[in-house]
N, C-alpha and C positions, 0 to 999 in steps of 0.2 A: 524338300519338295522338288529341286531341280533332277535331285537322283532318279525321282521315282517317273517324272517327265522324258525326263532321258531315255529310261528304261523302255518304257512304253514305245518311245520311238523307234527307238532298236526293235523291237519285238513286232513291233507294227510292218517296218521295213522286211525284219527275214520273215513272214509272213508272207507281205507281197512277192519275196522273191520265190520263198516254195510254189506258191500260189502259177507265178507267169514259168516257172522251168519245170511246174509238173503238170500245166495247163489244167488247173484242178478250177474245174467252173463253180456257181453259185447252184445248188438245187433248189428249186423254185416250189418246190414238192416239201422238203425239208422247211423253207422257210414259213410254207403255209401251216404246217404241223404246229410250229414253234409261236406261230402268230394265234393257232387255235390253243395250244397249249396256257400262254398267256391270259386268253380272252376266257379259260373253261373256271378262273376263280372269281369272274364277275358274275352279277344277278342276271344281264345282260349280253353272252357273250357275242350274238351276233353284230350286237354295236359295237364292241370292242376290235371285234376284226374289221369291221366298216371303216373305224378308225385309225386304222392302223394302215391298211389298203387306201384312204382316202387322206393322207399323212406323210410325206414322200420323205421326210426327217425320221419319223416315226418308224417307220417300215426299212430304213437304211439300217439304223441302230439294229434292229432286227437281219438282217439280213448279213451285217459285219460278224453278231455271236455265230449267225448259221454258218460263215465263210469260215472262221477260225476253228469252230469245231470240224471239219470237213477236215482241215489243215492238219490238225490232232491227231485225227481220225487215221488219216495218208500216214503219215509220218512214226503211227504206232503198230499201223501195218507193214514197214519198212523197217521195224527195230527187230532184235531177234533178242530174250531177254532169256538171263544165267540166270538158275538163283546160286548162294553162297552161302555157307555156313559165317555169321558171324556174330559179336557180342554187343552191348546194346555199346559200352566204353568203349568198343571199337572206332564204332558210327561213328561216336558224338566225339571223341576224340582221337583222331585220326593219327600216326606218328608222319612225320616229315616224309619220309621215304616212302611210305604208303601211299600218302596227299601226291606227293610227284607223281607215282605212278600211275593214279588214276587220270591224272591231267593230259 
């Protein structure tokens, strides 16, 4: 359980740090989507977004998934991906000199 607290922390932190050295804001656009998104599998949705808007706990939780997919987002528009031929025993078991080099 500490592992997985940890983890979170870490993750949480370089987060905020892409977040303040790429000055990637919150979209308030996005988070509305996300709040309609939620509310569109109730009988109700207008009450759901009421709630959600009228809920400042409620609407953070919402707002940290929209922050982090943003963060995703940035950061998969900054990678630039290889593909490579390889075998599935490759993957799953990597030899020592391989594991080093990808590190």
């Amino acid at each position: 359980m500490k592992i997985r607290q940890k983890k979170r922390v870490c993750l949480g932190l370089l987060i905020a740090e892409v977040i303040k050295e790429n000055d990637i804001k919150l979209d308030e656009e996005l988070v509305r989507a996300k709040v309609e998104q939620f509310a569109s599998t109730y009988e109700k949705p207008q009450e759901v977004i009421d709630h959600y808007y009228g809920d400042k706990q409620q609407l953070a939780a919402v707002e940290n998934v929209v922050i982090e997919e943003q963060v995703v987002d940035w950061i998969l528009a900054q990678v630039k991906v290889e593909d490579s031929a390889s075998t599935f025993d490759a993957i799953m078991n990597p030899q020592p000199e391989a594991a080093a080099e990808d590190a």
